[in-house]
C-alpha positions as CSV (number, residue, x, y, z in Angstrom):
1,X,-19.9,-25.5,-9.2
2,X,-19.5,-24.9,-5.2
3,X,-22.5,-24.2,-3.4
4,X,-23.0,-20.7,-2.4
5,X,-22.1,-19.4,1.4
6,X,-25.2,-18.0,1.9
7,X,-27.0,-21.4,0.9
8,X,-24.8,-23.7,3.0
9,X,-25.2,-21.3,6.2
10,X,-28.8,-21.7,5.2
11,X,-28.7,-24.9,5.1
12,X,-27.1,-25.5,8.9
13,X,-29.1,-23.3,10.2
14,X,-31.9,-24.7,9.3
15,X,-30.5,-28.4,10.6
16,X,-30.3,-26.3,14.1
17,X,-33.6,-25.8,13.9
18,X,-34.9,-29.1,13.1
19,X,-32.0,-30.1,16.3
20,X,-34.1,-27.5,18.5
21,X,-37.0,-29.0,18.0
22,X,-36.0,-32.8,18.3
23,X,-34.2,-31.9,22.0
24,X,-37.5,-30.3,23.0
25,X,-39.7,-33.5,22.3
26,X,-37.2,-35.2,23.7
27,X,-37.0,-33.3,27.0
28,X,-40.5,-33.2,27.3
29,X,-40.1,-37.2,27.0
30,X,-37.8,-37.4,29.6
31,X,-40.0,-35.0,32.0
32,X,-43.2,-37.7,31.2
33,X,-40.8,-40.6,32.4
34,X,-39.6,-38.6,35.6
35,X,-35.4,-38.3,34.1
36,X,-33.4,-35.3,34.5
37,X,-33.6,-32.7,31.4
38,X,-31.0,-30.7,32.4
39,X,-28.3,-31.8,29.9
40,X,-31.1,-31.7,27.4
41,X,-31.8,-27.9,28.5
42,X,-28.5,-26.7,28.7
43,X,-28.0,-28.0,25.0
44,X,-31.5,-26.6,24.0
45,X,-30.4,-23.2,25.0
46,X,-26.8,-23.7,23.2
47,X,-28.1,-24.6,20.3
48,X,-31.3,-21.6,20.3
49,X,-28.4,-19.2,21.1
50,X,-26.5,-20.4,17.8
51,X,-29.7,-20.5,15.7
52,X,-30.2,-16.5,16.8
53,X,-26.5,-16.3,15.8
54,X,-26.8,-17.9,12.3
55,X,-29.7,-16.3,11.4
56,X,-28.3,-12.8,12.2
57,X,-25.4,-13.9,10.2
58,X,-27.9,-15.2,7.3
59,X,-29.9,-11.6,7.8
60,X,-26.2,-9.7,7.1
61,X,-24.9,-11.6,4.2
62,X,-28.1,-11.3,2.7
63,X,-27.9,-7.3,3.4
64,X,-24.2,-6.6,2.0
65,X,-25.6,-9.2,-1.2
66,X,-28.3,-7.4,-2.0
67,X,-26.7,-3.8,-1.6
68,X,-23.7,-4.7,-3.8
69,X,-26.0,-6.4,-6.7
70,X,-24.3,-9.8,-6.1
71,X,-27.8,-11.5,-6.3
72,X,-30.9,-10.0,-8.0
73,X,-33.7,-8.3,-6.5
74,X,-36.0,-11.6,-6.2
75,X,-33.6,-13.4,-4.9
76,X,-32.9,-11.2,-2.1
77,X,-36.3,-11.4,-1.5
78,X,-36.5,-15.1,-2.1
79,X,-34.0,-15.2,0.8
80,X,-35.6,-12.6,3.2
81,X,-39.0,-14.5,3.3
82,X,-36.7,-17.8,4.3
83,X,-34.6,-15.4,6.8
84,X,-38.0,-14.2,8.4
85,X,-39.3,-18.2,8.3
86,X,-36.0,-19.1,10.3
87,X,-37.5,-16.1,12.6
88,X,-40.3,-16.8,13.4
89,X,-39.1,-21.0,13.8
90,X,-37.0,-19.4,16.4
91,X,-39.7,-17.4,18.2
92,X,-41.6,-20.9,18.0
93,X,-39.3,-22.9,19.5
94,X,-38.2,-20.2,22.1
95,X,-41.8,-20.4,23.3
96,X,-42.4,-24.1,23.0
97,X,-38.5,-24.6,25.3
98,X,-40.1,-22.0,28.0
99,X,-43.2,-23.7,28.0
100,X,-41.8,-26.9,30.6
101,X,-45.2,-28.0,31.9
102,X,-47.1,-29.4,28.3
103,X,-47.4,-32.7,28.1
104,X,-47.4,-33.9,24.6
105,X,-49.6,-36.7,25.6
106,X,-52.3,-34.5,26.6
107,X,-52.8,-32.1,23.7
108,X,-52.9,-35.2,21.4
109,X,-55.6,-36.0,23.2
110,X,-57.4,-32.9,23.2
111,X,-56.8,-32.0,20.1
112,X,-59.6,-34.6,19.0
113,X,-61.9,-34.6,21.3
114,X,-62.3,-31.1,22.0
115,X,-62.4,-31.3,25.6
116,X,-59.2,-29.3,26.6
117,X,-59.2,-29.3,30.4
118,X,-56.2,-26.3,30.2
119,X,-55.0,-23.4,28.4
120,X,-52.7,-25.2,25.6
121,X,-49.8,-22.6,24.9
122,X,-47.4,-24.5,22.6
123,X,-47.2,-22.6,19.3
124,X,-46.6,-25.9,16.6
125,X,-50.1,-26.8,17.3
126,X,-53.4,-25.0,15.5
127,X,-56.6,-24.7,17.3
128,X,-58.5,-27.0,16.0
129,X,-62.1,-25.5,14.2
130,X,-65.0,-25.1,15.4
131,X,-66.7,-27.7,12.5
132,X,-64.2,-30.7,13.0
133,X,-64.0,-30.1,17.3
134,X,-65.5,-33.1,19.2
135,X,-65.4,-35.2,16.0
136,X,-62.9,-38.6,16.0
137,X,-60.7,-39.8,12.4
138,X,-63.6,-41.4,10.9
139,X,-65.9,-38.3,11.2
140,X,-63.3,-36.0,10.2
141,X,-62.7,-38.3,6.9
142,X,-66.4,-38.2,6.2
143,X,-67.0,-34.7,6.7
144,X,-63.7,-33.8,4.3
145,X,-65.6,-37.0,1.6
146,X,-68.8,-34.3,1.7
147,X,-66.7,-31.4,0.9
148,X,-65.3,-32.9,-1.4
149,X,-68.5,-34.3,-3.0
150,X,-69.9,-30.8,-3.0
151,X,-66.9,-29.2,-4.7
152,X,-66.9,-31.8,-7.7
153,X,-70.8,-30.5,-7.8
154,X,-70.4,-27.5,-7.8
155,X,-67.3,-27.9,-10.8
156,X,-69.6,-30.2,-13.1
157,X,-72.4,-27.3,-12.7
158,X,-69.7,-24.9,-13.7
159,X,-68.2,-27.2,-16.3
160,X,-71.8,-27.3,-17.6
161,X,-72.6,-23.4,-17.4
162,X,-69.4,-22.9,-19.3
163,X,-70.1,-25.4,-22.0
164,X,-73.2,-23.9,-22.6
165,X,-71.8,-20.2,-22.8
166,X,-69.3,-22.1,-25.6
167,X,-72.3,-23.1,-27.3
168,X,-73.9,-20.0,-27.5
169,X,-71.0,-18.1,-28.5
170,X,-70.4,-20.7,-31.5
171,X,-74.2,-19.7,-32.2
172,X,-74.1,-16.1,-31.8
173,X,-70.7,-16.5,-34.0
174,X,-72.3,-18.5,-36.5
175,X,-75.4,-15.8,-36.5
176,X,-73.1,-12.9,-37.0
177,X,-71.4,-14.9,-40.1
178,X,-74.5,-15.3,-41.5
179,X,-75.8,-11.5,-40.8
180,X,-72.3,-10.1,-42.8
């Protein structure tokens, strides 16, 4: 059985994507080593142009599938949360292309110690919390060992409250039998 349209569309689009973001990191490379980028950005907007293009295409098919029953309810909406996922990776990397001046280099560097000297804009990245900032790998690994620690705790105390709610419904079972 051939693989569906909508799938394979999916599919590419989704390689663009992945393409977007590859040409970005490499631009950005090229900026830290002083080489032109303007092949890289003339491809970059080429290729975010055809990703807008694709997933408008993707957001119709899906439209005239759903409206003439061709695919079921959940997987229309199945599709629309992948449709709104290619969205927002487009809004993403739209941002991330604009955004010339980050250096890669220096939000890795940031991101662990804390200390970052500028406003970091680029939208792949998650601020980092307020529990783990100013802490290096080893830290992090120990704080996340605690945790951890504390949640098998806290499951043996709940194993144990619940086999002693077993127990004493056996009992009160056993009492009742006994009462009849």
């Amino acid at each position: 059985m051939a693989p569906e349209p909508w799938l394979l569309l999916y599919d590419s689009t989704c390689n663009i994507a992945q393409e977007i973001a590859e040409k970005i990191q490499e631009r950005n490379r090229y900026q830290r080593n002083g080489e032109s980028t303007a092949k890289v950005n003339i491809a970059v907007k080429s290729l975010l142009q055809n990703l807008e293009e694709k997933t408008n295409r993707l957001k119709d098919l899906l439209f005239h599938s759903v409206s003439t029953r061709q695919i079921t309810q959940v997987e229309g909406d199945r599709r629309q949360h992948l449709v709104d996922e290619l969205i927002t990776a487009h809004r993403k990397l739209q941002a991330s292309f604009k955004n010339e001046s980050t250096e890669p280099d220096v939000i890795r560097s940031s991101l662990m110690t804390g200390g970052v000297r500028r406003e970091v804009t680029n939208p792949w990245l998650v601020e980092e919390p307020e529990e783990t900032r100013g802490l290096d790998f080893q830290d992090i690994r120990q704080q996340q060992q605690r945790i951890i620690e504390e949640q098998d705790a806290g499951l043996d105390a709940l194993s144990s409250i619940l086999s002693r709610q077993k127990q004493m419904g056996r009992e009160i079972g056993n009492e009742l039998e006994e009462q009849n």
